[in-house]
C-alpha positions as CSV (number, residue, x, y, z in Angstrom):
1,X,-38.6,-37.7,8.8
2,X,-34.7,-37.2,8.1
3,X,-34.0,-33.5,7.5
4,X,-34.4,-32.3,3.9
5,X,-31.3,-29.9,4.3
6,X,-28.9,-32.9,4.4
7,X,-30.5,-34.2,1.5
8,X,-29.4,-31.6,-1.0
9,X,-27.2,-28.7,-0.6
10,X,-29.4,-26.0,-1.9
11,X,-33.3,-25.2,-3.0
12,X,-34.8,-23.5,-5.3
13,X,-37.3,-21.1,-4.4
14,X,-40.4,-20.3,-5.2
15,X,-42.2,-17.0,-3.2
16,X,-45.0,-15.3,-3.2
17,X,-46.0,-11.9,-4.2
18,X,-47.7,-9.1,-2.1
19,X,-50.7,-7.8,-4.5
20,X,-50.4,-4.2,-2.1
21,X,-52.0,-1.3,-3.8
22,X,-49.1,0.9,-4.2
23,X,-47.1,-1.9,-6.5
24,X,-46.3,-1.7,-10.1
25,X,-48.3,-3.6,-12.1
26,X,-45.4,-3.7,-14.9
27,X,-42.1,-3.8,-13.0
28,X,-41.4,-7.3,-12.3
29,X,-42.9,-8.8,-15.7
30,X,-40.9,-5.8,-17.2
31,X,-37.7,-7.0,-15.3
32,X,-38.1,-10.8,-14.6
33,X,-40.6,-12.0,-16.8
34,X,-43.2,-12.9,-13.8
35,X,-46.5,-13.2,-15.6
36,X,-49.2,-10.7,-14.7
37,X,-52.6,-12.0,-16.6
38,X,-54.8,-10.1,-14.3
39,X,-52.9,-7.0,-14.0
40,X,-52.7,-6.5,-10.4
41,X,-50.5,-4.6,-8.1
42,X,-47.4,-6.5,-7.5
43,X,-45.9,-4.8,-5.0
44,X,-43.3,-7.3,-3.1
45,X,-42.2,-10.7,-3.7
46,X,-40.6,-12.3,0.0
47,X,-37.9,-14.7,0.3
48,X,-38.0,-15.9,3.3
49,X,-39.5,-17.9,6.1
50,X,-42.2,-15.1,7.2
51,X,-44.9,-16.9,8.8
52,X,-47.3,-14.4,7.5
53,X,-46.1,-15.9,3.8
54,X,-43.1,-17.7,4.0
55,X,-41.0,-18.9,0.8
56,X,-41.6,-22.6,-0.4
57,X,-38.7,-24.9,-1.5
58,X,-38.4,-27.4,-3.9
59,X,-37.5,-30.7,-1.9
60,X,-37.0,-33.3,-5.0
61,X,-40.4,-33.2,-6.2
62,X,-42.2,-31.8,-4.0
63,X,-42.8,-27.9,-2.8
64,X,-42.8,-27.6,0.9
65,X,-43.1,-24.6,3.1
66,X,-39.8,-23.2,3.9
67,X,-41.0,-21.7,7.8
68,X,-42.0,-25.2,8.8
69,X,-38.9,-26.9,7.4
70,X,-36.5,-24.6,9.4
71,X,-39.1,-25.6,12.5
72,X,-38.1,-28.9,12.2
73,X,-34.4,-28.8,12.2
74,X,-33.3,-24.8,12.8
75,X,-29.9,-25.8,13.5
76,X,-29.0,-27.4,10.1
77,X,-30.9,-24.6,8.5
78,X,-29.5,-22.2,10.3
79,X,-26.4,-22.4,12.6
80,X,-26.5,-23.3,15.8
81,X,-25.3,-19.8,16.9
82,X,-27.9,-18.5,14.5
83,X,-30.8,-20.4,16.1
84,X,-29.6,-19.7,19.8
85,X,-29.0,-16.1,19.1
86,X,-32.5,-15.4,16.9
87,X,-34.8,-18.5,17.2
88,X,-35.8,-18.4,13.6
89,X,-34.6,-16.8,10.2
90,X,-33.5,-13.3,11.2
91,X,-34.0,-11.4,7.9
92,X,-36.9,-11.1,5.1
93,X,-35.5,-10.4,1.8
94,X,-37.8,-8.9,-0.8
95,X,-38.1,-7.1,-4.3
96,X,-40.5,-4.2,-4.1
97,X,-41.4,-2.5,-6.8
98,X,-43.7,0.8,-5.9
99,X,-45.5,2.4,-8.0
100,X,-46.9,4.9,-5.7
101,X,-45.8,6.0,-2.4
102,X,-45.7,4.1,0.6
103,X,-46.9,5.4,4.4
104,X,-44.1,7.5,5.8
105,X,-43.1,4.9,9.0
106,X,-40.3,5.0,11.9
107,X,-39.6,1.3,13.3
108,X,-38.8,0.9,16.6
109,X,-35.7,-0.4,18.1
110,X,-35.8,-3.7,19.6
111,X,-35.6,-2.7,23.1
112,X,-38.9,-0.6,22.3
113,X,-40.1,-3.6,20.4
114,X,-39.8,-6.1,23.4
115,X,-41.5,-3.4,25.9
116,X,-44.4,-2.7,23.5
117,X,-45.1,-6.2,22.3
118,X,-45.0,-7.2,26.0
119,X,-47.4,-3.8,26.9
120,X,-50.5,-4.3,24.6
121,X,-50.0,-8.4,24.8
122,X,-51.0,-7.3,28.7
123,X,-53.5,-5.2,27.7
124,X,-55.2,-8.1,26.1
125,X,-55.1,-5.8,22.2
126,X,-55.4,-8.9,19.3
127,X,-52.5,-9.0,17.0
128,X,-55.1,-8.1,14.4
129,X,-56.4,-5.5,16.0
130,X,-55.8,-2.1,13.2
131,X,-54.4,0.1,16.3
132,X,-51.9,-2.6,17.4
133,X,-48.9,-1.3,17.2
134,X,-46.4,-3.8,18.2
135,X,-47.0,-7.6,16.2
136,X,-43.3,-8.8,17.6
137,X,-41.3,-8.2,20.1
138,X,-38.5,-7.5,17.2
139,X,-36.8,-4.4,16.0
140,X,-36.8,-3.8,11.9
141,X,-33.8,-2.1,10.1
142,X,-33.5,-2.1,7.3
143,X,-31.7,-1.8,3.6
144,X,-32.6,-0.7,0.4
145,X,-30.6,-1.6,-2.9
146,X,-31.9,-0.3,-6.0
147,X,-32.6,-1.9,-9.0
148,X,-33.8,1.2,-10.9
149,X,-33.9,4.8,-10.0
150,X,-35.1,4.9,-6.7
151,X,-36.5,7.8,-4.7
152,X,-37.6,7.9,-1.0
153,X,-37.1,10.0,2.2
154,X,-34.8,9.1,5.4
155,X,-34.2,10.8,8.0
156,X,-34.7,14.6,9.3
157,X,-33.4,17.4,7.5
158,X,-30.4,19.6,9.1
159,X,-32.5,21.7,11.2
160,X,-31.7,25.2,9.3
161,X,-33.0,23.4,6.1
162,X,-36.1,22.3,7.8
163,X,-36.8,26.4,8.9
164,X,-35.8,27.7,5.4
165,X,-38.5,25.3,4.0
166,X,-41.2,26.0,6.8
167,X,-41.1,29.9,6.6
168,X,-41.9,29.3,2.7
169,X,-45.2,28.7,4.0
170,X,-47.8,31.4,5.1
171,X,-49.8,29.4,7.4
172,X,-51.1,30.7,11.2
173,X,-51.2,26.6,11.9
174,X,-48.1,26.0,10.8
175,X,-46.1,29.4,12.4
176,X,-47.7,28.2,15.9
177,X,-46.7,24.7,15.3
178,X,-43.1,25.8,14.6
179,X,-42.1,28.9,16.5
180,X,-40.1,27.6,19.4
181,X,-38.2,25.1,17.0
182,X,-37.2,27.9,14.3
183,X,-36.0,30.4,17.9
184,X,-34.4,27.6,19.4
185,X,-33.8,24.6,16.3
186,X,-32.8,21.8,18.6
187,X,-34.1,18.0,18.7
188,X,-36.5,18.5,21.9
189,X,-38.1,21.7,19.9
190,X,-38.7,19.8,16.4
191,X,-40.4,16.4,18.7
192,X,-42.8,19.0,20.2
193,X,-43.3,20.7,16.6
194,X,-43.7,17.0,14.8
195,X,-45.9,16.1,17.4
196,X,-48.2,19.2,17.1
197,X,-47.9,19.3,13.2
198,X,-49.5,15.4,13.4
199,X,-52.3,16.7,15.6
200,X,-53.5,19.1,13.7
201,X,-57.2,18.7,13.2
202,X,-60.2,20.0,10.9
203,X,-59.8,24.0,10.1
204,X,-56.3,24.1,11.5
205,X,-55.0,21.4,9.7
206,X,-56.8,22.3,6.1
207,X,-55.4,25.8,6.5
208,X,-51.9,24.2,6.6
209,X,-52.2,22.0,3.7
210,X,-54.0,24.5,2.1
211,X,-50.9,27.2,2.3
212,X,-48.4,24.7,1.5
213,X,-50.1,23.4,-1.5
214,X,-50.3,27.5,-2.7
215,X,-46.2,27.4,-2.5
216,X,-45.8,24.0,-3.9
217,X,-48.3,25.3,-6.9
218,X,-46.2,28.2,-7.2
219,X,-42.8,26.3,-6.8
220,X,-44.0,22.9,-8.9
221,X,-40.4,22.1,-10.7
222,X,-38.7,22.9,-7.3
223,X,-37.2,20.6,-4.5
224,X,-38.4,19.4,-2.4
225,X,-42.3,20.9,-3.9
226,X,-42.2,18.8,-6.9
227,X,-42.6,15.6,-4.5
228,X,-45.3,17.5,-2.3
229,X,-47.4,17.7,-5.7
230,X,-46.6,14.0,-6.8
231,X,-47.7,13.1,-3.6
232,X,-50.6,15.3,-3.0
233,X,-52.2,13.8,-6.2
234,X,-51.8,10.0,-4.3
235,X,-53.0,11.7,-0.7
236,X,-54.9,14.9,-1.3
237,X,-54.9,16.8,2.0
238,X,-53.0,14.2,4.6
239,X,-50.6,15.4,7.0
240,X,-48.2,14.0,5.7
241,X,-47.5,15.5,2.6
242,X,-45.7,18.2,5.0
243,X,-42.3,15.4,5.3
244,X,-40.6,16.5,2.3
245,X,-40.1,20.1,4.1
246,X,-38.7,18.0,7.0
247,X,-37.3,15.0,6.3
248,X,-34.4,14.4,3.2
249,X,-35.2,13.3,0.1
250,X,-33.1,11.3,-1.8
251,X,-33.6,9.3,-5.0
252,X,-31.2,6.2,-5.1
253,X,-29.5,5.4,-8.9
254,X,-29.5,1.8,-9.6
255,X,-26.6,-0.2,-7.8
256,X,-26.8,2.7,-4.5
257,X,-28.0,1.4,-1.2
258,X,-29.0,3.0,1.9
259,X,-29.5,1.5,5.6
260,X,-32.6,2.3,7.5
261,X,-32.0,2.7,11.1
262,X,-34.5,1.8,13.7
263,X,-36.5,5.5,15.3
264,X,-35.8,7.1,11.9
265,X,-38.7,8.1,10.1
266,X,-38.4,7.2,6.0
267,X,-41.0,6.5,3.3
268,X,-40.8,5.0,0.2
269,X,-42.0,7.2,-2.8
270,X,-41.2,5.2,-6.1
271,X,-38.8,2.3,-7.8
272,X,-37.8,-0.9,-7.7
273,X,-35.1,-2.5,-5.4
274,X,-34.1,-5.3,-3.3
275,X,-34.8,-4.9,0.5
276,X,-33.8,-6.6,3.7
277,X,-34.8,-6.3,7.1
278,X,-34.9,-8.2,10.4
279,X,-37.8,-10.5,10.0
280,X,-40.4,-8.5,11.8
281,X,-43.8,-6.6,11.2
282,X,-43.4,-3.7,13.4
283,X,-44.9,-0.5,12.2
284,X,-45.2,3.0,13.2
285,X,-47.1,5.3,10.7
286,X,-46.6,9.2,10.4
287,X,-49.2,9.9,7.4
288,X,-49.5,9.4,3.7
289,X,-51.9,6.8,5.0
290,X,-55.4,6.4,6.2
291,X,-54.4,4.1,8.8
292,X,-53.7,4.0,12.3
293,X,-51.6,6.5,13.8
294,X,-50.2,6.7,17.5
295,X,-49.0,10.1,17.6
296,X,-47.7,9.4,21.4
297,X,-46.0,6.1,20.9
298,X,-44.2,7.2,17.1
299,X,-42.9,10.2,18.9
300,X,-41.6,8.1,21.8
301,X,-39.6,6.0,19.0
302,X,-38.4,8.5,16.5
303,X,-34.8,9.9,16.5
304,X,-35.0,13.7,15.8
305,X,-31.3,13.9,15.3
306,X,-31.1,15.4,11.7
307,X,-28.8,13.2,9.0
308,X,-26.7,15.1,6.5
309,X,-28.2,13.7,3.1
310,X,-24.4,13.1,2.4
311,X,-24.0,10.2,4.8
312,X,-27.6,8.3,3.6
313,X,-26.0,6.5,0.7
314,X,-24.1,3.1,2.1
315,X,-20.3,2.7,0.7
316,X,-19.7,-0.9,0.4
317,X,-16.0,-2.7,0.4
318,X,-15.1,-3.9,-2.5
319,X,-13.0,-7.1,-3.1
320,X,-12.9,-9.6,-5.6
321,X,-15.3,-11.3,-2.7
322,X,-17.7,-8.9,-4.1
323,X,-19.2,-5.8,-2.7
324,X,-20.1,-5.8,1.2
325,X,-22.4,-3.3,2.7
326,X,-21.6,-2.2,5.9
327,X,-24.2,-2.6,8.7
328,X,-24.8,-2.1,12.2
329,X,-27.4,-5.1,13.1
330,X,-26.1,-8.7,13.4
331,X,-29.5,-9.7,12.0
332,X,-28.5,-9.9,8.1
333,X,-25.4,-8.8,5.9
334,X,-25.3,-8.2,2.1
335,X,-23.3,-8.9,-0.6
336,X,-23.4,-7.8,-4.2
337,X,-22.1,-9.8,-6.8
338,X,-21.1,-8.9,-10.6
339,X,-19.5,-11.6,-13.3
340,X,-18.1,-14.3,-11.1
341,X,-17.0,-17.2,-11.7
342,X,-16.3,-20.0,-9.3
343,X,-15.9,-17.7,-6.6
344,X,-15.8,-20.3,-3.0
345,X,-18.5,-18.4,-0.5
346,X,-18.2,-19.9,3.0
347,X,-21.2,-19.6,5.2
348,X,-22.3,-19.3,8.9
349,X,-25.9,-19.3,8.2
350,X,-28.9,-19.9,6.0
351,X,-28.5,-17.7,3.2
352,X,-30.8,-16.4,0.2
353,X,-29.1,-15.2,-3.4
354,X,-30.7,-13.4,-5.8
355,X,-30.3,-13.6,-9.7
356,X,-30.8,-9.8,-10.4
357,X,-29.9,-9.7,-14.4
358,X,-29.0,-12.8,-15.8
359,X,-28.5,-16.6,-14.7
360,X,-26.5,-17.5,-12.1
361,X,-24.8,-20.8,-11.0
362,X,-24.4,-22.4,-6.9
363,X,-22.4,-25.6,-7.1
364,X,-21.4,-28.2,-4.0
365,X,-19.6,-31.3,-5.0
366,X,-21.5,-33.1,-7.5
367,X,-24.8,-30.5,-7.1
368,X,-25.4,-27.7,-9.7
369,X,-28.4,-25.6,-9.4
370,X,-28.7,-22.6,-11.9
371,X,-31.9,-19.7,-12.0
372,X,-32.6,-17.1,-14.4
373,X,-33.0,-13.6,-13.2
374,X,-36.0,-13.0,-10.6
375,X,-35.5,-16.0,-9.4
376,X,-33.7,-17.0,-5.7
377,X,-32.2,-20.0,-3.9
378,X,-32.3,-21.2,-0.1
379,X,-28.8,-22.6,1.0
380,X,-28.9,-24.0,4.3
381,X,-25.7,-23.3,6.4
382,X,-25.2,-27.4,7.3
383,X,-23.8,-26.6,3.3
384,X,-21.2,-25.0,5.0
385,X,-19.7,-24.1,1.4
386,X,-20.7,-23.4,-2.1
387,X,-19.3,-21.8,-5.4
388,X,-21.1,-19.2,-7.2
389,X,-20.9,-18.6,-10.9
390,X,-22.9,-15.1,-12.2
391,X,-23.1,-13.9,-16.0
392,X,-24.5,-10.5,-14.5
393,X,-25.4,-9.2,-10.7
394,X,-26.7,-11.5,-8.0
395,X,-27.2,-10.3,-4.0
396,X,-26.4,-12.5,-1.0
397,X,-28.1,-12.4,2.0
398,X,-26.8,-14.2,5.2
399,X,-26.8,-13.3,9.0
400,X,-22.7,-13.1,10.4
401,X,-22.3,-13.8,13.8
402,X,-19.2,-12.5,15.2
């Protein structure tokens, strides 16, 4: 059949929603009017081609799935330097809205990725198999905008905030666990102390949790205790509720962004915001979750370098092109948008906008295509060129290839 991406410069959308337990069951009717009759968790809507649920598109009449469509002619879909350098759609685009908090997680990088995948593919270990680690061979950074106020954790603590936080705590298990790291703080001592603190088991590890939910108690309206308590009410008695003391905890106002690094080890805690990543599943769990966890194989993928909180937050350049978020992966860029009108975008790959707030406008030629907010568009990159028109804040997704 002759391609469908020569047949009309851009597609509407239409993607599905992940109905994971930690979503809001009010954000996205609150903020896009998605309908919610049964009042489920609606965690994350993709936009994308993931083959787990890719996006459809609307091809004149007719919805078809957008994965299979790029299958059947990547390079008009995608670039040809797109397609040689990544094989598929490099990024997943989403809007999660949590509720609760998500699983504290470290992804690995992609060389880690490739050597895994390959390892437990040898081994003969199903891709559905619940202690797979590795379902791609593709590394998964990652950025988070936010849409509301947004609060998470990224990253380990400066090592003297991590000891003034642990010595709070009267706890044998945890003052064995972290002696060498507070007489020597230095990244080989905290890998050993994470490593014990995760293998703490039975008596040991219920004395911990026990002592540190005494302080928290005691210390309820103070950082970081006040997210130990929220969190201990979610996941009475897990491990992890011990990363706030360690990791930094940071809550995102609306229009902030952060990048996620590969080996650093982050959760999400509550909010809504817009989230890329290289398209890949690859996770690596730490606790606030009862599933698997590889003690060995997260600690041979973390980074234990600590990040000042001040350097989290992404400062994007700002032009009258928008504003551009720096980051360090070839795999996606993104692009913020606020009351434009006729601006020219030229591309170098499939791309995804989002209508955030309020309608927005993509023209080509004679084409028009216009959304309302919560809604996105495919624009393949045989387009080559497009004008946008916004009444309020859109997001652009692409991969740039230098």
């Amino acid at each position: 059949m002759n391609s469908p991406f020569h047949s009309q410069p851009f597609f509407l959308m239409r993607n599905p929603i992940q109905a994971y337990q930690w979503g809001s069951r009010t954000a996205l009717p609150r903020m896009f009017h998605i309908p919610n009759p049964d009042q489920q968790p609606q965690a994350e809507i993709w936009m994308g081609a993931h083959p787990k649920a890719s996006s459809e598109i609307q091809v004149g009449t007719d919805w078809l799935p957008l994965n299979t469509l790029i299958e059947s002619d990547p390079q008009s879909a995608l670039s040809t330097e797109v397609y040689q350098r990544f094989g598929e759609l490099p990024f997943l685009f989403k809007v999660l809205a949590a509720d609760t908090a998500l699983s504290i997680q470290v992804h690995p990088s992609k060389q880690e990725a490739e050597h895994g995948y390959q390892k437990e593919n040898q081994q003969g270990i199903p891709l559905s198999a619940a202690h797979r680690n590795y379902k791609d061979p593709n590394h998964k950074p990652e950025l988070i905008y936010a849409l509301t106020a947004f609060k998470a954790m990224n990253g380990f603590r400066p090592h003297a905030e991590i000891i003034e936080n642990v010595t709070k705590i009267n706890s044998d298990s945890l003052n064995a666990v972290f002696q060498a790291f507070i007489e020597t703080p230095a990244a080989d001592t905290l890998q050993s102390a994470f490593a014990e603190l995760l293998a703490l088991e039975s008596c040991e590890k219920t004395e911990a949790v026990n002592a540190l939910m005494a302080v928290a108690d005691e210390n309820a309206t103070d950082a970081p205790f006040d997210t130990i308590i929220d969190l201990a009410t979610q996941h009475p008695g897990d491990i992890g509720l011990f990363a706030p003391l360690l990791l930094n905890v940071v809550t995102l106002l609306p229009g902030d962004a952060m990048f996620l690094h590969a080996r650093t080890p982050h959760a999400y805690i509550n909010g809504v915001g817009l989230e890329v990543m290289a398209n890949s599943d690859n996770v690596l769990r730490a606790g606030l979750t009862p599933k698997h966890i590889d003690v060995d194989e997260l600690i041979a993928c973390t980074s234990f370098a600590p990040i000042e909180i001040t350097h989290i937050k992404l400062k994007p350049t700002r032009t009258e092109q928008g504003a551009h978020y720096p980051i360090a992966v070839p795999d996606f860029s993104v692009t913020h948008y606020n009351q434009v009108e006729y601006l020219k975008c030229h591309m170098q790959s499939g791309e995804v906008i989002f209508a955030i707030d309020a309608p927005l406008t993509v023209s080509h030629g004679d084409h028009k295509l216009t959304i309302e907010k919560g809604n996105s568009i495919f624009i393949p990159a045989c387009t080559k060129a497009f004008s946008l028109s916004c009444k309020g804040d859109a997001v652009r997704v692409f991969s740039q290839i230098d």
